[in-house]
C-alpha positions as a Markdown table, in Angstrom:
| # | Residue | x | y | z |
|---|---|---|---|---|
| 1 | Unk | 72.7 | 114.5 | 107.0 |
| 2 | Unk | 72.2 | 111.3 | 104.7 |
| 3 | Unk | 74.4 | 110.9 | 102.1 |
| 4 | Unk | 71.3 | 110.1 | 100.4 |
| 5 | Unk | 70.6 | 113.7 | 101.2 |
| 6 | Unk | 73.5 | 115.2 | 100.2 |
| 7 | Unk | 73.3 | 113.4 | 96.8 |
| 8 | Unk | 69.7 | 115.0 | 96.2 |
| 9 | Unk | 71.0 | 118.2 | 97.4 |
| 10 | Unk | 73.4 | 118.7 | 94.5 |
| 11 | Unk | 72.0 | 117.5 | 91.6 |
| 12 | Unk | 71.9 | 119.5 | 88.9 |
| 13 | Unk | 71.7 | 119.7 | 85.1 |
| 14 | Unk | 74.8 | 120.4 | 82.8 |
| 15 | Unk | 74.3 | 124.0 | 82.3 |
| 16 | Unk | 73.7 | 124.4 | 86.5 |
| 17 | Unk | 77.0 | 123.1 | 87.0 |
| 18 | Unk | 79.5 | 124.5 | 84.6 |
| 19 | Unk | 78.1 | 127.8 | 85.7 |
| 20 | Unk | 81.0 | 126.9 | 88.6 |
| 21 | Unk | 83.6 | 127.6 | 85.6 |
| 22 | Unk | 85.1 | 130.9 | 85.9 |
| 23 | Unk | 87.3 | 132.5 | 83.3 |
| 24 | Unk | 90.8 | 131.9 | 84.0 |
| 25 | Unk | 90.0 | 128.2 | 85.3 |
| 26 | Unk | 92.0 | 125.7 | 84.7 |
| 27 | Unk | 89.6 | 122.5 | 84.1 |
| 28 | Unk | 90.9 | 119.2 | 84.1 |
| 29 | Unk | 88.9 | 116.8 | 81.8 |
| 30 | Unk | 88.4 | 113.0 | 82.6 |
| 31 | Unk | 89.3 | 111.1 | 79.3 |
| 32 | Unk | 90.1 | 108.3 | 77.1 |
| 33 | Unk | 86.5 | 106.6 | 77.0 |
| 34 | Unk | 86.0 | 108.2 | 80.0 |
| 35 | Unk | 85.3 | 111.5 | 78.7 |
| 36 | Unk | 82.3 | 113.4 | 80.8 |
| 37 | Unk | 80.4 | 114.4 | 77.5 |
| 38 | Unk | 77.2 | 116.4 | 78.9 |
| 39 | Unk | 79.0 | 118.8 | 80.7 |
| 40 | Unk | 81.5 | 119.2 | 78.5 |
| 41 | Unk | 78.8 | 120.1 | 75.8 |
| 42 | Unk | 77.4 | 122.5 | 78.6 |
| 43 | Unk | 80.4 | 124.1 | 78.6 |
| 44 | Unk | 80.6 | 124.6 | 75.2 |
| 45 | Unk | 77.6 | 126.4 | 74.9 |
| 46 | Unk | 78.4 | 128.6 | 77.6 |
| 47 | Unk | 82.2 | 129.2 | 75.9 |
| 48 | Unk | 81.3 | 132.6 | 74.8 |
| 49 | Unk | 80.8 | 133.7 | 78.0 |
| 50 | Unk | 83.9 | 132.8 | 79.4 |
| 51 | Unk | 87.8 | 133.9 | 78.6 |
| 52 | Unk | 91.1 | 131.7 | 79.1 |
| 53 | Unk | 89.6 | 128.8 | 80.2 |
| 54 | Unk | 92.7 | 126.4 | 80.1 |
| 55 | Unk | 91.2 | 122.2 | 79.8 |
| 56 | Unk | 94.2 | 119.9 | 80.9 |
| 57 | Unk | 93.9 | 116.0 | 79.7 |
| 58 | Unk | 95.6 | 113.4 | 78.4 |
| 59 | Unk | 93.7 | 110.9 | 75.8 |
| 60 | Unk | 89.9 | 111.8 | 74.7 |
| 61 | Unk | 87.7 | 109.9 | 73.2 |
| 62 | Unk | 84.6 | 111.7 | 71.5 |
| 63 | Unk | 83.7 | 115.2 | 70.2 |
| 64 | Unk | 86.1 | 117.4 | 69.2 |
| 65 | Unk | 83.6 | 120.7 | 69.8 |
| 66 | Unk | 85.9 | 122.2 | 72.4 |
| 67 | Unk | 89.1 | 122.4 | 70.5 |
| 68 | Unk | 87.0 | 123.9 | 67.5 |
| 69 | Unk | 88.7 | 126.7 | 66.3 |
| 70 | Unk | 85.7 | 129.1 | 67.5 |
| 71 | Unk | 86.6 | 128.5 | 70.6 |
| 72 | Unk | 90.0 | 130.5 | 70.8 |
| 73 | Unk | 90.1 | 132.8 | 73.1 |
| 74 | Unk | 87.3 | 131.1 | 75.5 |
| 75 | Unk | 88.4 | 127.3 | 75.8 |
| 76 | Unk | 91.8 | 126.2 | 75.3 |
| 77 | Unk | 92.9 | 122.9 | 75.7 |
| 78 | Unk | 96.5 | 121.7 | 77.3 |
| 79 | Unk | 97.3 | 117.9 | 76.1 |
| 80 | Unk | 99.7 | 115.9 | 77.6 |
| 81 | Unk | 98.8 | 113.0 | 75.2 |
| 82 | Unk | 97.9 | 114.6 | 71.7 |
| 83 | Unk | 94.6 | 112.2 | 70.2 |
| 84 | Unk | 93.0 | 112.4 | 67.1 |
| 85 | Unk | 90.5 | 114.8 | 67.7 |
| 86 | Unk | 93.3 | 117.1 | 69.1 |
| 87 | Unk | 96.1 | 116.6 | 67.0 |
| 88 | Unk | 95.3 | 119.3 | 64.3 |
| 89 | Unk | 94.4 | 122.1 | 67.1 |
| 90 | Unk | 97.9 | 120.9 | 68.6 |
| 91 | Unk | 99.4 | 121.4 | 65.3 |
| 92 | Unk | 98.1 | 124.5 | 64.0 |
| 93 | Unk | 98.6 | 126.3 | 67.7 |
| 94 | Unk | 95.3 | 126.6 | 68.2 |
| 95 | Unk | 96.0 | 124.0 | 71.5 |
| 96 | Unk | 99.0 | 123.0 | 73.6 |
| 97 | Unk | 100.9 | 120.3 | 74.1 |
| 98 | Unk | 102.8 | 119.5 | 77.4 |
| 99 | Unk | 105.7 | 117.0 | 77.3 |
| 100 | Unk | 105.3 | 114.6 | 80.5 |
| 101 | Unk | 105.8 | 110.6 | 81.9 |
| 102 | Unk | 102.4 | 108.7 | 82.0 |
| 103 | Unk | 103.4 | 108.6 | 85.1 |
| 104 | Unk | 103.9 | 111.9 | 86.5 |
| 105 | Unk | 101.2 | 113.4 | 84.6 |
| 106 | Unk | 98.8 | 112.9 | 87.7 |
| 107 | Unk | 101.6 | 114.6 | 89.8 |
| 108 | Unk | 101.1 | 117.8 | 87.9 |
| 109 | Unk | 98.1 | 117.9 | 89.6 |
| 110 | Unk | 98.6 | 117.1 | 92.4 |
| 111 | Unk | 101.9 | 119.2 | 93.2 |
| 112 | Unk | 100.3 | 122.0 | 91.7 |
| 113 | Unk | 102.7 | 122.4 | 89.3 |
| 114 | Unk | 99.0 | 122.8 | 87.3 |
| 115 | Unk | 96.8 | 123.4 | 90.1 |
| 116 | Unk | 92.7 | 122.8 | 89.2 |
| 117 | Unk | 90.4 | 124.9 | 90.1 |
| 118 | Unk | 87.4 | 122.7 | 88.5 |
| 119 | Unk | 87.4 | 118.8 | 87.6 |
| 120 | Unk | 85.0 | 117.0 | 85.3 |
| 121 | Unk | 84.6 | 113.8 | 86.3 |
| 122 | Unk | 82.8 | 110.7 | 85.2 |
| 123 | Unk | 81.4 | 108.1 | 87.7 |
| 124 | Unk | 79.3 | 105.1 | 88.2 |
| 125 | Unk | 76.1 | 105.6 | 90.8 |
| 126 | Unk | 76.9 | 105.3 | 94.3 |
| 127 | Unk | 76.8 | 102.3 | 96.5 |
| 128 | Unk | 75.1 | 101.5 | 99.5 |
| 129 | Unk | 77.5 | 103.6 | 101.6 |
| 130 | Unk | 77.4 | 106.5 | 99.4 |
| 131 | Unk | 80.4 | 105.3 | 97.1 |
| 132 | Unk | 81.1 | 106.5 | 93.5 |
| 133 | Unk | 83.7 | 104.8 | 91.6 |
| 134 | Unk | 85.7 | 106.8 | 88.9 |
| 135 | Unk | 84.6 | 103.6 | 86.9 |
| 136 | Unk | 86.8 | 102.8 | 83.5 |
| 137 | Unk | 89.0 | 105.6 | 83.9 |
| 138 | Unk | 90.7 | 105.8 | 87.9 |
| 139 | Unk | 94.9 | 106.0 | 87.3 |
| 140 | Unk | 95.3 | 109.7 | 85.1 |
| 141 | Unk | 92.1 | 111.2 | 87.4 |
| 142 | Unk | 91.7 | 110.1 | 90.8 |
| 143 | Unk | 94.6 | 112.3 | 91.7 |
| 144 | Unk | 93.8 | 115.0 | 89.9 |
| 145 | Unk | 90.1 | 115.4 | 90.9 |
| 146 | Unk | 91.5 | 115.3 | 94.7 |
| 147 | Unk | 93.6 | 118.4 | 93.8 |
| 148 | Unk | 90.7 | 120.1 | 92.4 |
| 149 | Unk | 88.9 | 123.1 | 94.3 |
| 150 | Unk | 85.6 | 122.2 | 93.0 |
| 151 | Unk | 84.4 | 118.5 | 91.5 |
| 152 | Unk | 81.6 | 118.5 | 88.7 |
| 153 | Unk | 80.3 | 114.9 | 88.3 |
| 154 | Unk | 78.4 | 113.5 | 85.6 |
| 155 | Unk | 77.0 | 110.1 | 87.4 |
| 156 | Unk | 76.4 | 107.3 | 84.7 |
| 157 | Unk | 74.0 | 104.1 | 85.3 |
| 158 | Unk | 75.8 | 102.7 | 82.4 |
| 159 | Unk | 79.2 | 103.4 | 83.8 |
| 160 | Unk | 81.1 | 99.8 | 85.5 |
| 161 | Unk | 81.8 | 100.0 | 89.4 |
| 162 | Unk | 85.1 | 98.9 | 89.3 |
| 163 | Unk | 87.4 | 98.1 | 92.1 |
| 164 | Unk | 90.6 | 99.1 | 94.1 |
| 165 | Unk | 91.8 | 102.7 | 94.8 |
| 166 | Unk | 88.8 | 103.8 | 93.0 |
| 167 | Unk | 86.3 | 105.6 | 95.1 |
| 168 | Unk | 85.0 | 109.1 | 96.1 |
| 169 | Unk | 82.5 | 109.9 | 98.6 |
| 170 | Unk | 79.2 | 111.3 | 97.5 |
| 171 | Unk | 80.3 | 114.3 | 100.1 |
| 172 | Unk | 83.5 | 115.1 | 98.2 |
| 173 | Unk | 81.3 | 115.8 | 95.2 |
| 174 | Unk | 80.5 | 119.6 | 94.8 |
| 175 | Unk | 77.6 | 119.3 | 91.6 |
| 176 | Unk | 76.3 | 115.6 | 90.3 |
| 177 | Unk | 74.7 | 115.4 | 86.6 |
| 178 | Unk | 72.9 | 112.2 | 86.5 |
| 179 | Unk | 73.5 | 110.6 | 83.1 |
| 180 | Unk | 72.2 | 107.7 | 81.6 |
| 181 | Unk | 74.1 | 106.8 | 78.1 |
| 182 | Unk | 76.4 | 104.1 | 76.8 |
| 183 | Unk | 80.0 | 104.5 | 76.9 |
| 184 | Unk | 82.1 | 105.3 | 73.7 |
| 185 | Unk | 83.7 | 101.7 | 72.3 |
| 186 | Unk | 86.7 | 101.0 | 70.9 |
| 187 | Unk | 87.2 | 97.8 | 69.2 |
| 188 | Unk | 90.5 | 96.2 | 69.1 |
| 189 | Unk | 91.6 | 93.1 | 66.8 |
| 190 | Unk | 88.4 | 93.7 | 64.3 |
| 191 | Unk | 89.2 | 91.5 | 61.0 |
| 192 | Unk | 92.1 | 89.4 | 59.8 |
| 193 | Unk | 95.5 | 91.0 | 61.3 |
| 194 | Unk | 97.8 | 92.0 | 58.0 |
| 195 | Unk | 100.1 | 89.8 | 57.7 |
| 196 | Unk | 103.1 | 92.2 | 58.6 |
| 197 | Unk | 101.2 | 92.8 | 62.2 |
| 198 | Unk | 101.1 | 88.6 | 62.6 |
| 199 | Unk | 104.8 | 87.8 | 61.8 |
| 200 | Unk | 105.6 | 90.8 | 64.2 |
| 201 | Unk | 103.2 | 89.3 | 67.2 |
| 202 | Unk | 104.8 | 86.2 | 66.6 |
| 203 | Unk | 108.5 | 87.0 | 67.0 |
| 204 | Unk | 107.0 | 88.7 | 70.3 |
| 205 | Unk | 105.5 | 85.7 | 71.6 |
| 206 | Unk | 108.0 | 84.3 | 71.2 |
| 207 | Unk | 110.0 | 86.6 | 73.8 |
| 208 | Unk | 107.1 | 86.1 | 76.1 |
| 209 | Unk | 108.5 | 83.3 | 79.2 |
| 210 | Unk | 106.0 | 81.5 | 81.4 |
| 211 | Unk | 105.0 | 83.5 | 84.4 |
| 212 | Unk | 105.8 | 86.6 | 83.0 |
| 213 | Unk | 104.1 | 89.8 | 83.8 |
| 214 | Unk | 102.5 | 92.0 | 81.4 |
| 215 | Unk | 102.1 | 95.6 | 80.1 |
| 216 | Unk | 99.2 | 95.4 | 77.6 |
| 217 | Unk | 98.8 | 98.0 | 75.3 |
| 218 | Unk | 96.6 | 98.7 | 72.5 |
| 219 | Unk | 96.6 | 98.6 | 68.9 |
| 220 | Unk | 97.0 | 96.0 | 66.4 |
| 221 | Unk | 100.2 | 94.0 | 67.4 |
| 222 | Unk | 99.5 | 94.1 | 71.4 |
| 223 | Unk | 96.2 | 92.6 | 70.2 |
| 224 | Unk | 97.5 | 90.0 | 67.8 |
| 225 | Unk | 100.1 | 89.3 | 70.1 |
| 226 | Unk | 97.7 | 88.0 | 72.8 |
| 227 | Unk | 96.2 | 85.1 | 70.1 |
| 228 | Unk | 99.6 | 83.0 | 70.9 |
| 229 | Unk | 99.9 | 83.2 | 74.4 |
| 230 | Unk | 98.0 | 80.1 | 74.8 |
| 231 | Unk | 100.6 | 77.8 | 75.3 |
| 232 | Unk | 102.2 | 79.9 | 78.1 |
| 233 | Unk | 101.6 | 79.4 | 81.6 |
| 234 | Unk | 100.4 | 81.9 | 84.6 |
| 235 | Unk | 100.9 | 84.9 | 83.0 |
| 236 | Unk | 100.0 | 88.0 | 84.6 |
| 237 | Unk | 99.3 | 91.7 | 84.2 |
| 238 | Unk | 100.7 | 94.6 | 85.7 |
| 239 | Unk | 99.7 | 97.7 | 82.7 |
| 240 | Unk | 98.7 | 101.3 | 82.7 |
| 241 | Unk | 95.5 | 99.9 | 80.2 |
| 242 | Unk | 94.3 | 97.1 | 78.9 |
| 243 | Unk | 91.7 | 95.9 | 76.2 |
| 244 | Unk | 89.4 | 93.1 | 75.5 |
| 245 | Unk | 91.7 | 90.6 | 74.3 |
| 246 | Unk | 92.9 | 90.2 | 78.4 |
| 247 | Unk | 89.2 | 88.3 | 78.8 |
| 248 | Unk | 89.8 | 85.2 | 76.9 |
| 249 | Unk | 93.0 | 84.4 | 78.0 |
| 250 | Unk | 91.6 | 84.7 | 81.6 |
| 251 | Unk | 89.2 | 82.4 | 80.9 |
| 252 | Unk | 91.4 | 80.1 | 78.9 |
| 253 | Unk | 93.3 | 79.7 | 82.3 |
| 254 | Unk | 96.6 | 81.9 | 81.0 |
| 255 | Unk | 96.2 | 84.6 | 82.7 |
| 256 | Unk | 96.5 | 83.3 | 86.1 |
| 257 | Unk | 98.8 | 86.3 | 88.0 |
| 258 | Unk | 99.6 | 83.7 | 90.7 |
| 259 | Unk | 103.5 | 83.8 | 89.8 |
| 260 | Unk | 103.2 | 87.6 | 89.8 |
| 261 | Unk | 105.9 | 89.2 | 92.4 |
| 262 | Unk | 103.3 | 92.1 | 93.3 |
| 263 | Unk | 99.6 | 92.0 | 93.4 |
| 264 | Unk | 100.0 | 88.2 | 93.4 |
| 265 | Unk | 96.3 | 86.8 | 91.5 |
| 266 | Unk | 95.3 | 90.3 | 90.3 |
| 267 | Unk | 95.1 | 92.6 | 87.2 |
| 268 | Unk | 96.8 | 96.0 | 88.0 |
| 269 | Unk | 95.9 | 98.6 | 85.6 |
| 270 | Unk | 95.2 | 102.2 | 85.4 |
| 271 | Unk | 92.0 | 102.2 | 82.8 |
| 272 | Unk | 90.5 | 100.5 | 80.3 |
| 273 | Unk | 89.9 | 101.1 | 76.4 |
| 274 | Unk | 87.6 | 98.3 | 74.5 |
| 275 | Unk | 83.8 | 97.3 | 74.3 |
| 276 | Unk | 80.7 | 96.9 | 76.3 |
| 277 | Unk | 81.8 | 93.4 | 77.1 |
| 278 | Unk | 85.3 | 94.7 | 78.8 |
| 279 | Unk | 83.0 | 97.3 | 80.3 |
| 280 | Unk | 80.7 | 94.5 | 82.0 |
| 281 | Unk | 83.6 | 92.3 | 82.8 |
| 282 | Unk | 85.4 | 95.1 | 84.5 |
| 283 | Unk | 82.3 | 95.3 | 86.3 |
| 284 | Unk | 82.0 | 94.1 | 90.4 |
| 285 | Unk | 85.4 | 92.4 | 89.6 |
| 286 | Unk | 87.4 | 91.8 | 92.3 |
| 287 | Unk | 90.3 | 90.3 | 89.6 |
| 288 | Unk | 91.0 | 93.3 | 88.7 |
| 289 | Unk | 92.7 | 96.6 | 90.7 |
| 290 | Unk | 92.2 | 99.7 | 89.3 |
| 291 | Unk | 95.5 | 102.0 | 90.6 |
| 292 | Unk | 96.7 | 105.5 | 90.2 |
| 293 | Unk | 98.7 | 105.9 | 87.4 |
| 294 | Unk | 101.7 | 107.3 | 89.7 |
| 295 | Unk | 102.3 | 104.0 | 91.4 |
| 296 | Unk | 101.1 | 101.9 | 88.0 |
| 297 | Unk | 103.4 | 103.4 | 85.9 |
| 298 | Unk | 105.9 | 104.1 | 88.4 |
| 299 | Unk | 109.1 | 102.2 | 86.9 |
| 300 | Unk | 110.5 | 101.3 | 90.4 |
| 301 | Unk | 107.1 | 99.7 | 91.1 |
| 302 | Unk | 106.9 | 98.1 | 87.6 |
| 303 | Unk | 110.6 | 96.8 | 88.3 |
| 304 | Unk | 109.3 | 94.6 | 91.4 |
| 305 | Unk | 107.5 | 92.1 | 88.9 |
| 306 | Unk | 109.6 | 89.5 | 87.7 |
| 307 | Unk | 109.9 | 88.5 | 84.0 |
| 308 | Unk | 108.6 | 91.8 | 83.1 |
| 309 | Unk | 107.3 | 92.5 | 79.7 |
| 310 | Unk | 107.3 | 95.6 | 78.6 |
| 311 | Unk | 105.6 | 96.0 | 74.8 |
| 312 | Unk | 105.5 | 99.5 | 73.2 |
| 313 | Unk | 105.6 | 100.7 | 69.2 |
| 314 | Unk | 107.3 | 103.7 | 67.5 |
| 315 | Unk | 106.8 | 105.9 | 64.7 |
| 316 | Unk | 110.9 | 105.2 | 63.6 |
| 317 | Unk | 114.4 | 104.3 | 65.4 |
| 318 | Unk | 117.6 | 105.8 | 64.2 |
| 319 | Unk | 120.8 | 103.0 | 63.8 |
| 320 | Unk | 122.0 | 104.0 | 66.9 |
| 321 | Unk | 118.9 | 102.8 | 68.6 |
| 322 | Unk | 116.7 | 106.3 | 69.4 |
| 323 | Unk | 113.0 | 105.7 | 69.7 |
| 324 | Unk | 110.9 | 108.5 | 68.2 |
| 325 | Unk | 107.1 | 107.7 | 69.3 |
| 326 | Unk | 105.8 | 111.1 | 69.7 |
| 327 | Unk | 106.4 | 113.3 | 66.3 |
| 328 | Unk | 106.9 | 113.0 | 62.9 |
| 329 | Unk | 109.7 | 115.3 | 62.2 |
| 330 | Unk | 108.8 | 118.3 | 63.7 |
| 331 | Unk | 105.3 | 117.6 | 63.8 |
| 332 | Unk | 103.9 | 116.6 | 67.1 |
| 333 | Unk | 101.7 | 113.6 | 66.8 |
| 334 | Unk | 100.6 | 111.8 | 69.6 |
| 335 | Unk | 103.2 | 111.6 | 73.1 |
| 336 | Unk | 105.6 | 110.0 | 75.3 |
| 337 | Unk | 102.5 | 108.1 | 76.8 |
| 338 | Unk | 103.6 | 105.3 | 79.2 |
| 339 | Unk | 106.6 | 103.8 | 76.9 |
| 340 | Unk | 109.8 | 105.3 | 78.9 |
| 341 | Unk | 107.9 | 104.1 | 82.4 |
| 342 | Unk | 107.4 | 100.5 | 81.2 |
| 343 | Unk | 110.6 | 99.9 | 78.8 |
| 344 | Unk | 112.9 | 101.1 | 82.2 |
| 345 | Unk | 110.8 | 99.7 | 84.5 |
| 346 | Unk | 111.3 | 96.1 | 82.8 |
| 347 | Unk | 115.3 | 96.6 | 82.2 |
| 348 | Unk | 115.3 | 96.7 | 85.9 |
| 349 | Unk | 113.1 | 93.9 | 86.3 |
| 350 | Unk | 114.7 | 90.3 | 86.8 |
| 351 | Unk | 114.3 | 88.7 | 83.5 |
| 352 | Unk | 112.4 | 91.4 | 82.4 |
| 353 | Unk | 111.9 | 91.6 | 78.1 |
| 354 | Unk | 111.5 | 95.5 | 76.9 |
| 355 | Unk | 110.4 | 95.5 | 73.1 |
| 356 | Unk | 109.9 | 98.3 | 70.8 |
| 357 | Unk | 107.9 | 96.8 | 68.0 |
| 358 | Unk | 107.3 | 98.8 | 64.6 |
| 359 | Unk | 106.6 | 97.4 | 61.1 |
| 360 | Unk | 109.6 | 97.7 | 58.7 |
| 361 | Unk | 108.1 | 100.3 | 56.3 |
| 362 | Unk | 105.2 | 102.5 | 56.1 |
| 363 | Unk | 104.5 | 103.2 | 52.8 |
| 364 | Unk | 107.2 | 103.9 | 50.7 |
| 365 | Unk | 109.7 | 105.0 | 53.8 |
| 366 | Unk | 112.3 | 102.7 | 56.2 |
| 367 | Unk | 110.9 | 103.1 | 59.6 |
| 368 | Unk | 114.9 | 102.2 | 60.2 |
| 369 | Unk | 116.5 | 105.6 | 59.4 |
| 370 | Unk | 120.1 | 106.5 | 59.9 |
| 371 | Unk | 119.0 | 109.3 | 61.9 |
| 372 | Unk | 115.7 | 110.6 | 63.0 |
| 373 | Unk | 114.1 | 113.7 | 61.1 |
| 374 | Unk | 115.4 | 116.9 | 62.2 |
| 375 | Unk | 113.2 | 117.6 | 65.0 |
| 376 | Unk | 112.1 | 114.1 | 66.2 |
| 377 | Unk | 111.4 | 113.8 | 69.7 |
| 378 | Unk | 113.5 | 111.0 | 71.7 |
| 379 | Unk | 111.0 | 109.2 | 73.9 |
| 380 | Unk | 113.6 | 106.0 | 74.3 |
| 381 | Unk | 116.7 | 107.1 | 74.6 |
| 382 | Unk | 119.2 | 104.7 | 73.1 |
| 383 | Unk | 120.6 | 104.1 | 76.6 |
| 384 | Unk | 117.4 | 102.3 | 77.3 |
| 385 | Unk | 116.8 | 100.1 | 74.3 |
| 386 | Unk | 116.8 | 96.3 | 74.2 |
| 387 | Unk | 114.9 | 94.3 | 71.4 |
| 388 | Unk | 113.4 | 95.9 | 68.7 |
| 389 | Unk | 110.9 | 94.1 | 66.6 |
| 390 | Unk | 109.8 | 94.1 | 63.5 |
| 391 | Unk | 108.3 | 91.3 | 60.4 |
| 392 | Unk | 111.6 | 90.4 | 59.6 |
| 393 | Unk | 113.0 | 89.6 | 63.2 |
| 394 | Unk | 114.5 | 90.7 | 66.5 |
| 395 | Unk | 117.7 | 92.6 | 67.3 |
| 396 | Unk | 118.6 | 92.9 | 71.1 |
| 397 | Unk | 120.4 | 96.0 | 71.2 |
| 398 | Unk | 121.0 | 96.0 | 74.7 |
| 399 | Unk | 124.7 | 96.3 | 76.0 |
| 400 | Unk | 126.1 | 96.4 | 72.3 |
| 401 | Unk | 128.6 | 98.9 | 70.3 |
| 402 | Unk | 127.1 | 101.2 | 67.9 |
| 403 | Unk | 128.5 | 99.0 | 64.5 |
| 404 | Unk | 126.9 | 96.2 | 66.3 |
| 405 | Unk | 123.3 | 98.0 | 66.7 |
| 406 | Unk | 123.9 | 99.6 | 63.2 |
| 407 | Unk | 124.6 | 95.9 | 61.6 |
| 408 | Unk | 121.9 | 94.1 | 63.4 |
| 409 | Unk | 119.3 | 97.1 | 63.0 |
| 410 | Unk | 120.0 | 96.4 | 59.3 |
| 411 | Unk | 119.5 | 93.0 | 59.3 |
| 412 | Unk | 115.7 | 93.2 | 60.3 |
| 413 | Unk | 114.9 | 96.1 | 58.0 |
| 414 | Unk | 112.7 | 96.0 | 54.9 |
| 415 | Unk | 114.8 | 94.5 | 51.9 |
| 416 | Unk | 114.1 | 97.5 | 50.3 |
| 417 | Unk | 116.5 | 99.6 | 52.2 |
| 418 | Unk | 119.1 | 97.5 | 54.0 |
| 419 | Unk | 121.8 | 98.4 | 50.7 |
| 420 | Unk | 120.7 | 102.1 | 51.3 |
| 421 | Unk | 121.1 | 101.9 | 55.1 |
| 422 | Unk | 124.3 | 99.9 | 54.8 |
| 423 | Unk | 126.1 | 102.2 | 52.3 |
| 424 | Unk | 124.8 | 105.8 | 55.2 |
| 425 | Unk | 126.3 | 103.7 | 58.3 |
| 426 | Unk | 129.3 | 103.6 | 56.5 |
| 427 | Unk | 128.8 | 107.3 | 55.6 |
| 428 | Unk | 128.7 | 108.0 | 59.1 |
| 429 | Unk | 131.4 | 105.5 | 60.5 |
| 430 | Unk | 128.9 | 103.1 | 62.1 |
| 431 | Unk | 130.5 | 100.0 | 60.2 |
């Protein structure tokens, strides 16, 4: 049989195909801007049907509909990355939160430490030889659609056919949705970067060598950040995502990855997160590899590229150098994502430059803190830390004493609170 056939032969609609779902299934969920939307509305509508439905994902982008709190007792979702449209489920119990590495979290899956019993997937239409490619989104669900017993597939004319260890066969496909709608956006760098954000980029650039390799993250200083790289020199990426702001450094000749130690003269990265014009650029391109997240994120891989950077933000950092990233306090707030992979991988890296970068303040509170809030989670370990960015400078922490962190912490705090911070190291025999 064809695979033209076999394509024909399971198409269905949304409500068709999440008749597969059992109760007691665990789903796992395709996400970031990824997110399969038709059949996960299918399977909303069919919630009340079902009991203990467990949905495993990292990042989603959309509708919050299944986490709603009529769905308790039907759906319940299990986040390894907590998002917006999560977080409030997560933190009134009504969802759960599993602690994990960017890059083990495919490994869950496919070790069956969480074995699947249904993927949703999101794909682009096949090619000529019966090809889908898992499109935007390959690192966090190749592996664990493989793992699954059965694969749901919403197939997406509008979804990019990009390139590397990105393929499944029309055959390993057990029910195809053909979809036909515009991927969800996400704009990075809109309007004037504040002025906090462009001092912060700076000192960063600044860090940045020629020929370096680079994780690109997203937000507002990865994205200002990338406005004054143009004086460098074949730079390269090696990332678990990157964003629009890659594009015109490419074309401005910067982005060359021919000094790259790996994957010499391409992008590696695990997904993408910006707007239709990354989408169409991502598109056919053989620049670009699209990897699991296991090997992307792997810090013994990432280690193998030399000059290294590694470029990662946190919620606050105690005077002994402890990253929190994932909680305020107590509350749990977003994860451990791929920070810990990428700061370790580019200690080990020759010439490799992990930064933490956080504004000084937010609001009327020292993101510099004696200690972290009871509770806070560690996601850097002070054994790990290097330089640690913020408007008013840089402080390598790297290989120094505790007074010496404490003292140089200080020195790149907001005004506001360095006499405050100096008189509770004292307090607490740091200087």
């Amino acid at each position: 049989m064809s695979w033209q056939d076999q394509y024909q032969q399971k198409v269905c609609t949304p409500a068709e195909a999440v008749k597969a779902v059992k109760s007691g299934d665990r789903i796992f969920l395709t996400g970031n801007c990824s997110v399969p939307s038709q059949i996960l509305a299918a399977l909303v509508d069919r919630a009340q049907e079902l009991k203990d439905v467990e949905i495993d994902q990292a990042l989603t982008v959309g509708s919050a509909d299944y986490v709603a709190p009529e769905m308790e007792g039907h759906l319940r979702v299990n986040t390894m990355f907590i998002s917006h449209n999560t977080r409030k489920a997560v933190q009134e119990g009504r969802a759960d939160f599993t602690p994990v590495l960017l890059s083990e979290f495919p490994l869950l899956f496919k070790n069956k430490v969480l074995p699947v019993n249904v993927a949703f997937v999101h794909l682009s239409p096949p090619d000529a030889h019966g090809y889908c490619s898992f499109g935007v989104e390959v690192g966090l669900s190749k592996s664990p659609a493989e793992s699954a017993e059965i694969i749901i597939a919403e197939v997406n004319e509008q979804m990019p056919r990009t390139l590397g260890d990105t393929f499944i066969h029309v055959s390993n496909i057990d029910y195809i949705v053909p979809v036909d709608y515009k991927l969800p956006e996400l704009a990075m760098g809109e309007g004037k970067p504040s002025e906090k954000v462009e001092k912060i980029a700076k000192y960063i650039a600044d860090l940045i060598p020629d020929e370096a390799t680079m994780q690109m993250g997203i937000g507002a200083v990865p994205d200002a950040v990338l406005k004054y790289l143009y004086d460098k020199k074949d730079l390269g990426i090696h990332t678990e995502l990157f964003s629009d702001g890659v594009i015109d450094l490419v074309e401005a000749g910067v982005i060359t990855n021919a000094k790259k130690t790996i994957h010499p003269g391409k992008i590696i990265a695990g997904f993408v997160l910006g707007t239709k014009r990354l989408y169409e650029w991502v598109h056919n391109n053989p620049l670009i590899e699209f990897l699991r997240t296991e090997y992307v994120n792997d810090p013994f891989i990432i280690s193998q590229n030399h000059r290294m950077v590694a470029i990662n933000s946190a919620i606050e950092i105690d005077l002994t150098g402890q990253i929190c990233a994932d909680s305020i306090g107590t509350k749990l707030y977003s994860g451990v994502g791929g920070q810990l992979d990428f700061i370790y991988g580019a200690s080990r890296s020759k010439g490799g430059v992990p930064i933490i970068a956080l504004p000084s303040k937010a609001k009327d509170f020292s993101r510099i803190v004696p200690t972290l809030k009871t509770g806070a989670g560690v996601v850097t370990t002070r054994n790990h830390v290097h330089y640690i960015v913020t408007e008013f400078g840089v402080a390598n922490l790297y290989g120094k004493t505790i007074h010496e962190r404490a003292q140089a912490l200080i020195n790149i705090a907001h005004p506001d609170f360095k006499e405050e911070l100096t008189e509770q190291a004292r307090e607490l025999n740091y200087i």
